[in-house]
Every structure is written in C-alpha cells, then in structure tokens.
Residue frames as a rotation matrix with the C-alpha (Angstrom) as fourth column:
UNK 1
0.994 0.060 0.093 115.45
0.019 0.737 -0.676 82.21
-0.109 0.674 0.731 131.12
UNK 2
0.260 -0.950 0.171 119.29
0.369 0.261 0.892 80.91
-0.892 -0.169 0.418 130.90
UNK 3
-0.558 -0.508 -0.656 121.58
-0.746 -0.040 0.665 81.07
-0.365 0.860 -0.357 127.75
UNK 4
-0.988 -0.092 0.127 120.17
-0.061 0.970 0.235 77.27
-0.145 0.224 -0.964 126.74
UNK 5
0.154 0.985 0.079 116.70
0.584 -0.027 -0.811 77.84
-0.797 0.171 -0.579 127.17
UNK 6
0.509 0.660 -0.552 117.01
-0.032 -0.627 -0.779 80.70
-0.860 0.414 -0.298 124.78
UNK 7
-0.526 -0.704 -0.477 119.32
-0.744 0.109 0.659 79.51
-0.412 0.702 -0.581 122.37
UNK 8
-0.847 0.244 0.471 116.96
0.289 0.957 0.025 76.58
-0.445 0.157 -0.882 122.21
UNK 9
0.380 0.826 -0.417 113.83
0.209 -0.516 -0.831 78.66
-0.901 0.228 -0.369 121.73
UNK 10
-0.059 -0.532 -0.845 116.12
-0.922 -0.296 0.251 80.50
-0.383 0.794 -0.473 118.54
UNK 11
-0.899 -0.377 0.223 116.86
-0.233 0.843 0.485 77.25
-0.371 0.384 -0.846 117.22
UNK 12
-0.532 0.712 0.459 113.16
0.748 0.649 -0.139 75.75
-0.397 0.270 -0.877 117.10
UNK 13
0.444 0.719 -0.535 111.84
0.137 -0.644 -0.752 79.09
-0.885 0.261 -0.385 115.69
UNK 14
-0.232 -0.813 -0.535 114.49
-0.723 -0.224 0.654 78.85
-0.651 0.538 -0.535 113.10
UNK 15
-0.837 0.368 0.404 113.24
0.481 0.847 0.225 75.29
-0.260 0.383 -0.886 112.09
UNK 16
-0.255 0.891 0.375 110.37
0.617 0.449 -0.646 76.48
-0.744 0.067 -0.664 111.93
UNK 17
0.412 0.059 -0.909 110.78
-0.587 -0.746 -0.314 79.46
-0.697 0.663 -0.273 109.76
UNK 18
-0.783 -0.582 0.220 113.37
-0.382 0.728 0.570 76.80
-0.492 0.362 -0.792 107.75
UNK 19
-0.647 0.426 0.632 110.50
0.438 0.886 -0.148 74.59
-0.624 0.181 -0.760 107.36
UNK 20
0.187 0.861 -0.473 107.93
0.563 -0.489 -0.667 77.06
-0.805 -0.142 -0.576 106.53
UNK 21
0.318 -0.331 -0.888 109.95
-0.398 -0.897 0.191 78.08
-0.860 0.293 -0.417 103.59
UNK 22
-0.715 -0.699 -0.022 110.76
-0.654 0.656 0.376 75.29
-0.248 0.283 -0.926 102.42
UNK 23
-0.409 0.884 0.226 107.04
0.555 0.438 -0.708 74.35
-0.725 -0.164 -0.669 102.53
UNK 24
0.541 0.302 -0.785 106.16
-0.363 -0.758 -0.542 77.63
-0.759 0.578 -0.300 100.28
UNK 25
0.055 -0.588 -0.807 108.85
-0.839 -0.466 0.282 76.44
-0.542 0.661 -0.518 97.66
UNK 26
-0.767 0.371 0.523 107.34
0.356 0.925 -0.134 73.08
-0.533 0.084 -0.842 97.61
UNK 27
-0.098 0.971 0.220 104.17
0.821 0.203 -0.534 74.76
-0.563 0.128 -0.817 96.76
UNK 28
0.350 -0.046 -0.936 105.32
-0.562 -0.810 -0.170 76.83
-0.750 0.585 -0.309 94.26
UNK 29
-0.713 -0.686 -0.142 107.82
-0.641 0.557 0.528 74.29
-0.283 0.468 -0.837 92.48
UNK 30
-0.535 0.392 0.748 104.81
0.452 0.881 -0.138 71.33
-0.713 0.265 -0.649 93.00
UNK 31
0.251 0.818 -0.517 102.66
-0.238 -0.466 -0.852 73.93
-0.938 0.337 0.078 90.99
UNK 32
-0.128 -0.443 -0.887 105.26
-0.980 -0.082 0.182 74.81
-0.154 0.893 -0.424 88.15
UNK 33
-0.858 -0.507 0.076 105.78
-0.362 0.704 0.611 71.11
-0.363 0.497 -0.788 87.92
UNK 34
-0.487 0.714 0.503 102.34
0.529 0.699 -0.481 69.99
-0.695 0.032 -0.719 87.79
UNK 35
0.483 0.698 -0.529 101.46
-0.267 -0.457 -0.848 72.70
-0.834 0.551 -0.034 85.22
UNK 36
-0.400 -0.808 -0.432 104.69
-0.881 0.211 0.423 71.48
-0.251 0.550 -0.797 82.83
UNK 37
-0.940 0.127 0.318 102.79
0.160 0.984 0.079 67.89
-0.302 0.125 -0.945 83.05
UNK 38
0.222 0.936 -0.274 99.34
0.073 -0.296 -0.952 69.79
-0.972 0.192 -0.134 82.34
UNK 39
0.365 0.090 -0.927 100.99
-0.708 -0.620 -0.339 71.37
-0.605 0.779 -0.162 79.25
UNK 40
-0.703 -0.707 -0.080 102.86
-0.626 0.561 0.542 68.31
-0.338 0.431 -0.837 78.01
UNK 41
-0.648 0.510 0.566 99.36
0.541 0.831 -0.130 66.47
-0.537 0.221 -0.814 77.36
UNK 42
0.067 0.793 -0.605 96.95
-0.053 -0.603 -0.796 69.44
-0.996 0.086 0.002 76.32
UNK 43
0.247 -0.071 0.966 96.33
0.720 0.681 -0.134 68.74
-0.649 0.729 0.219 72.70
UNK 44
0.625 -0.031 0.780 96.91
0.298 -0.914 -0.274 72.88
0.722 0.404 -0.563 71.85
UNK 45
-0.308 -0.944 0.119 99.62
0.723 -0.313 -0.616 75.16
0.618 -0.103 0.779 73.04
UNK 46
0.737 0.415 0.534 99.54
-0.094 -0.719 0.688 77.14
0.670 -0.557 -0.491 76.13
UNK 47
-0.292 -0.920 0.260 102.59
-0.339 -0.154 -0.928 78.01
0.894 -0.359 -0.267 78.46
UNK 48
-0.004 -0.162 -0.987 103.38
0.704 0.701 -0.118 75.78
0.711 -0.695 0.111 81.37
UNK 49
-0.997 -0.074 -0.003 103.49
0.059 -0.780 -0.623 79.64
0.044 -0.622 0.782 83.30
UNK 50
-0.563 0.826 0.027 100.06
-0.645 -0.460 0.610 80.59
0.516 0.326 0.792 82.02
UNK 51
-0.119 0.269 -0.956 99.04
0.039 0.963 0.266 77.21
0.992 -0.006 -0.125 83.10
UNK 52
-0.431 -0.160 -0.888 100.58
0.878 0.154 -0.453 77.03
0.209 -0.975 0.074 86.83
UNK 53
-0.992 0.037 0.120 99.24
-0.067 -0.966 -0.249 81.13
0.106 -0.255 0.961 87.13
UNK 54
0.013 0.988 -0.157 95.54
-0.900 0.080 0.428 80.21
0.435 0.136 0.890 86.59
UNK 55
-0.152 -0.100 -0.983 96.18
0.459 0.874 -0.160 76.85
0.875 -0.476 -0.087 88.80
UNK 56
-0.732 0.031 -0.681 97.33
0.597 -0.452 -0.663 79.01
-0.329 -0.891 0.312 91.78
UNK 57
-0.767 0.559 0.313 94.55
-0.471 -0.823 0.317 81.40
0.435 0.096 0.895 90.88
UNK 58
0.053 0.898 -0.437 91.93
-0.183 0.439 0.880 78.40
0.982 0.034 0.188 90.96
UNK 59
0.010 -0.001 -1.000 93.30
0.770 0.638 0.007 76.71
0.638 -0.770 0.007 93.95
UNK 60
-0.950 0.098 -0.298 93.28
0.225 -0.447 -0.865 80.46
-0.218 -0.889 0.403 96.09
UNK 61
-0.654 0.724 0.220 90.05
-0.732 -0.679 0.061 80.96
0.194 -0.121 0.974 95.28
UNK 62
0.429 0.631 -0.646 88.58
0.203 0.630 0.750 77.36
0.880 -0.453 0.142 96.02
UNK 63
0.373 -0.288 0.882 90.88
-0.923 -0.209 0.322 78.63
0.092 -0.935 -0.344 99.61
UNK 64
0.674 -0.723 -0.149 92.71
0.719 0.689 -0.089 75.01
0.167 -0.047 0.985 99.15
UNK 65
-0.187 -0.783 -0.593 95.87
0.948 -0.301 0.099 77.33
-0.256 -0.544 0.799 99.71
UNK 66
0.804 0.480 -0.352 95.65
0.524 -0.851 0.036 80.63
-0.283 -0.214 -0.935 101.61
UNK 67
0.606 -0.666 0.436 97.97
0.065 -0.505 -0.861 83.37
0.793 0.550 -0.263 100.57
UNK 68
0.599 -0.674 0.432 100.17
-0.755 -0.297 0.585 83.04
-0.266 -0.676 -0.687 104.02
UNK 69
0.624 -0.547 0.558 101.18
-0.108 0.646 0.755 80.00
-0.773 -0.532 0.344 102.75
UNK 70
0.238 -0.491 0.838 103.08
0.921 -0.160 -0.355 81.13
0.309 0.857 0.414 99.44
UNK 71
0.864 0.312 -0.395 103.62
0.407 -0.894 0.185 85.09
-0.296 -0.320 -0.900 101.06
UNK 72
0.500 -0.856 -0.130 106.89
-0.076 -0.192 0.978 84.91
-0.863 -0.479 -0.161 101.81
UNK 73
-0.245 -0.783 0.572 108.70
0.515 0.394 0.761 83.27
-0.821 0.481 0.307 98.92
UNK 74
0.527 0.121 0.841 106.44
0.837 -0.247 -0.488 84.72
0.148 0.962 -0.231 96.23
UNK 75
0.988 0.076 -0.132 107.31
0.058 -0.989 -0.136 88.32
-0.141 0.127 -0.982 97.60
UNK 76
0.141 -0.988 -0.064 111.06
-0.067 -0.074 0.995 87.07
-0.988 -0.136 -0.076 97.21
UNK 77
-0.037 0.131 0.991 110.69
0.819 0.572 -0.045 86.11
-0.572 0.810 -0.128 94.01
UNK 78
0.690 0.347 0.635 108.60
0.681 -0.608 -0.408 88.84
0.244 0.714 -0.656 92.52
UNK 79
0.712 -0.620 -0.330 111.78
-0.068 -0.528 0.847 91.26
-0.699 -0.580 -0.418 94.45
UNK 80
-0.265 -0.929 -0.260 114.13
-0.379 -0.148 0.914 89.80
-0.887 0.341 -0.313 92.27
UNK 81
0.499 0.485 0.718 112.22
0.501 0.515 -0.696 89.44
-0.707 0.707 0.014 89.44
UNK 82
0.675 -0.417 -0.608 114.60
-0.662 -0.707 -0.251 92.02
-0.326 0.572 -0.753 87.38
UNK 83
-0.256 -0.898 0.358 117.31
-0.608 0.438 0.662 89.12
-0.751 -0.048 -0.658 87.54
UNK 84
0.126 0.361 0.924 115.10
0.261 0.886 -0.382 86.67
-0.957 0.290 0.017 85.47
UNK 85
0.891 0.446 -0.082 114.98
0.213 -0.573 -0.791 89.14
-0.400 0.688 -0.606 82.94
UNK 86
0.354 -0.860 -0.367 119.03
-0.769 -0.491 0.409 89.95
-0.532 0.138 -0.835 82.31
UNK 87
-0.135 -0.522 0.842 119.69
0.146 0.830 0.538 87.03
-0.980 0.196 -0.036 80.36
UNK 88
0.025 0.469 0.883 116.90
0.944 0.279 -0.175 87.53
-0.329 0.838 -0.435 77.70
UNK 89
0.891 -0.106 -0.442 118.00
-0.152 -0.986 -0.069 91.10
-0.428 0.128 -0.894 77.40
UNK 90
-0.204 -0.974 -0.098 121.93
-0.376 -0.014 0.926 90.42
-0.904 0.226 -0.363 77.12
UNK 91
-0.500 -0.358 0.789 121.17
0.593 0.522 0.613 87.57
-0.631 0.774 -0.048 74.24
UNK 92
0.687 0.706 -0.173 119.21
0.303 -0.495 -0.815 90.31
-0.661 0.507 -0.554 72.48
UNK 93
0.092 -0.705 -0.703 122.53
-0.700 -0.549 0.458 91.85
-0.709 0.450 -0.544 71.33
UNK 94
-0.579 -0.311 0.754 123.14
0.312 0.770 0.557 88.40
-0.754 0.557 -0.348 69.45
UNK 95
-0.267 0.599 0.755 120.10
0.862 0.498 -0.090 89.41
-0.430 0.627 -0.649 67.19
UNK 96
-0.187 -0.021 -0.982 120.77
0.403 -0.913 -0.057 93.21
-0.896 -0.407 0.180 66.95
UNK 97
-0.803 0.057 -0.593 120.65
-0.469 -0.675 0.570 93.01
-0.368 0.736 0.569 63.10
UNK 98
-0.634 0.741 0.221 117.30
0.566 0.250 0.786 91.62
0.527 0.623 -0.578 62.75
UNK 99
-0.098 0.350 -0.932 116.20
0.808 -0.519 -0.280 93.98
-0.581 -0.780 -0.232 65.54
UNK 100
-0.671 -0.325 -0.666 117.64
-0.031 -0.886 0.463 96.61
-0.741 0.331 0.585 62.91
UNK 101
-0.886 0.387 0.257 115.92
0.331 0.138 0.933 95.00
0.325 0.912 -0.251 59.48
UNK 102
-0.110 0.985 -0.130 112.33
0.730 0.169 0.663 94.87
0.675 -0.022 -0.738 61.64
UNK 103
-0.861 -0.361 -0.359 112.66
0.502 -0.487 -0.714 98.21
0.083 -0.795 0.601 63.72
UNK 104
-0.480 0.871 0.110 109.14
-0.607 -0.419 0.675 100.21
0.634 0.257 0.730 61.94
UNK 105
0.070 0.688 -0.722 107.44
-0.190 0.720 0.667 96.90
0.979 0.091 0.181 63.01
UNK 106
-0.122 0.131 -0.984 108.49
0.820 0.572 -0.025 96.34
0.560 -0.810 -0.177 66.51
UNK 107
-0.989 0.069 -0.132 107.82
0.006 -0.868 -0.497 100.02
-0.149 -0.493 0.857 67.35
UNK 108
-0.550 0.812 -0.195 104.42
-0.377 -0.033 0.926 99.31
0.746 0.582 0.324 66.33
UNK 109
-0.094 0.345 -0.934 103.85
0.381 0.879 0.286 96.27
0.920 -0.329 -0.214 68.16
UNK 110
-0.490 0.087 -0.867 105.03
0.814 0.401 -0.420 97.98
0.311 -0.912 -0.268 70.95
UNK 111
-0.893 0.441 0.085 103.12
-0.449 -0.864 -0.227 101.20
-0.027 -0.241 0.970 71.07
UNK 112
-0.094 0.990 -0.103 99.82
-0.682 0.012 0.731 99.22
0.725 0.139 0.674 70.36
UNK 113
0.159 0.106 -0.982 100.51
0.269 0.952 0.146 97.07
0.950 -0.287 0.123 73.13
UNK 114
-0.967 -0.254 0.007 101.65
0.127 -0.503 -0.855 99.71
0.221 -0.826 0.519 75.36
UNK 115
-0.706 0.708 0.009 98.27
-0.703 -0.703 0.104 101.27
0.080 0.067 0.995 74.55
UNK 116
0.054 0.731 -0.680 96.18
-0.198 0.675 0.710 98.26
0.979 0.096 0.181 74.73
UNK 117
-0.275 -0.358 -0.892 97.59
0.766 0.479 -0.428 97.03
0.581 -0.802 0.142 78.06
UNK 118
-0.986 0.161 0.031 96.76
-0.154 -0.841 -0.518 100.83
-0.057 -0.516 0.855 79.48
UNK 119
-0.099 0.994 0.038 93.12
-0.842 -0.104 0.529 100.33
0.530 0.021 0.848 78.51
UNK 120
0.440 0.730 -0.523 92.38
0.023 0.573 0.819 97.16
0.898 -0.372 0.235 79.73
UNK 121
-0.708 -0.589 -0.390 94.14
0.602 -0.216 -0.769 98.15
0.368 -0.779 0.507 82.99
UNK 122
-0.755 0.462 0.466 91.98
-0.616 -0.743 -0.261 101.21
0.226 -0.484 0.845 83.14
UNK 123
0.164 0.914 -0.370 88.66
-0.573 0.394 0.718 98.72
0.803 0.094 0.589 82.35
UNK 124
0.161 0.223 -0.962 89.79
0.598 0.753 0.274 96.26
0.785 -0.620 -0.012 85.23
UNK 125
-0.911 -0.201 -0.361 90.34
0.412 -0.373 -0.831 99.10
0.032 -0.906 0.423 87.70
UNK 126
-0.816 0.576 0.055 87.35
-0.405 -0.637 0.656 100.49
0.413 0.513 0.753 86.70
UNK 127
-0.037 0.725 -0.687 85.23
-0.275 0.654 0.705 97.06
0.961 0.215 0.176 87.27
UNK 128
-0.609 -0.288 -0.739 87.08
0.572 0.486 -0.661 96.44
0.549 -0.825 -0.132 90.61
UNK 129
-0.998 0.058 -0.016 86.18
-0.046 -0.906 -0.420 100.06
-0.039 -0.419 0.907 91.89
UNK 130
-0.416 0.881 0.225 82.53
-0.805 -0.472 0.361 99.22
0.424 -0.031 0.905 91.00
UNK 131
-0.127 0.017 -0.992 82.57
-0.042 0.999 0.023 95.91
0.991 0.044 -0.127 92.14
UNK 132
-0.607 -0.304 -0.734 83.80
0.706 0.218 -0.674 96.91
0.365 -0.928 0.083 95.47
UNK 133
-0.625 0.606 0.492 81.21
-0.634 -0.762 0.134 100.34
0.456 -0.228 0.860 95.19
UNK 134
0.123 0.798 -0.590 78.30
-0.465 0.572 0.676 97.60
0.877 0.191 0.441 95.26
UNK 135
-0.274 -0.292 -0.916 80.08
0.512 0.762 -0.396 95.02
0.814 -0.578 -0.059 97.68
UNK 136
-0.935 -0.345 0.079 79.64
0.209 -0.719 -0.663 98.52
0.285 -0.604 0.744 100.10
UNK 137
-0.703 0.623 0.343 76.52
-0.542 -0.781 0.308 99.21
0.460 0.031 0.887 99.54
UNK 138
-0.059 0.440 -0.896 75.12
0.190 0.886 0.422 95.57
0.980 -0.145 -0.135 100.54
C-alpha cells in the first residue's frame, strides 16, 4: 500500500470515528432536549435530568439504542464529571454565613443521607446478586 492509499484509509476512519461521535452527542443532547420539553409541560415538578435518565433507561431497555452507541461520549463525560461540579462548590463560599447559621442541620442531613444511600446500595446489590443467583440456576 503507497503513502495515498494509506493516508486515505486514515482519513475515512477518521470521518468515521468524527461522525460516530458526533452521532453519540446527538443522542445524548436530542435526549436532554427532549426531556427539558417533557418537563416544561408535566403539570408537577421533576428535573429535566431525572427525566432524560429514566428516558435513556427506557429506551436501552426497549434496545431502541444499544449502549455502543452512547459508550464513548458518556464515558467522556462521566471522566470529567468533577469539572461540572467546581462551579457549585466555588459559589458556595458566597453563602458561607448561612452555611454557618444552619451547620447542626446540614450535618444531619448529611449523615442520614450518607447512611440511607449506604443501605439502599447494600439492598440493590443484594437483589442484583440474587437476581443473577436465580438467572444461574435456570
């Protein structure tokens, strides 16, 4: 194979990786947007996230889209998911003395939430682990 042939090959595997990314961020974005228009009509409050998360849940489990075709970008995403998070951390400092007035209370909140979140963790590993005992035994 010459220089041209394989410079051409490169190229059209590029496109296609190009495309193929660009396809995943379609179908992530078309979610978010179409769950933002879900939540703008629903006559009760529920987050446009919550929304699009249980969307892509429904739609991989009816297998309408498999998980190669979101792989890539989610695992970029969820990588730099620390970054999303440094804004709403910095503007804490703005609110440092009601952080102070309500300090008893949000140590509460968050120790019973630590603890709450640890149990039902254990209870859905638990269920999986017998789920998948059974699924074995068939």
């Amino acid at each position: 194979m010459n220089t041209a042939q394989s410079n051409a090959a490169g190229d059209r595997r590029e496109r296609r990786f190009t495309l193929k990314l660009l396809t995943q961020i379609g179908i992530i974005f078309g979610i978010c947007w179409i769950s933002t228009c879900i939540e703008r009509v629903l006559p009760f409050t529920l987050p446009a996230s919550i929304i699009g998360m249980l969307l892509l849940l429904s739609l991989l489990l009816a297998r309408l889209i498999k998980t190669e075709h979101i792989r890539e970008k989610s695992d970029y995403l969820l990588g730099n998911l620390p970054f999303f998070f440094i804004p709403a951390s910095v503007s804490i400092i703005n609110y440092a003395d009601v952080l102070r007035e309500n300090l008893l209370a949000l140590v509460v909140v968050c120790a019973v939430s630590l603890i709450a979140t640890f149990a039902a963790t254990v209870g859905a590993v638990r269920l999986t682990c017998r789920l998948l005992e059974r699924g074995k035994r068939r």
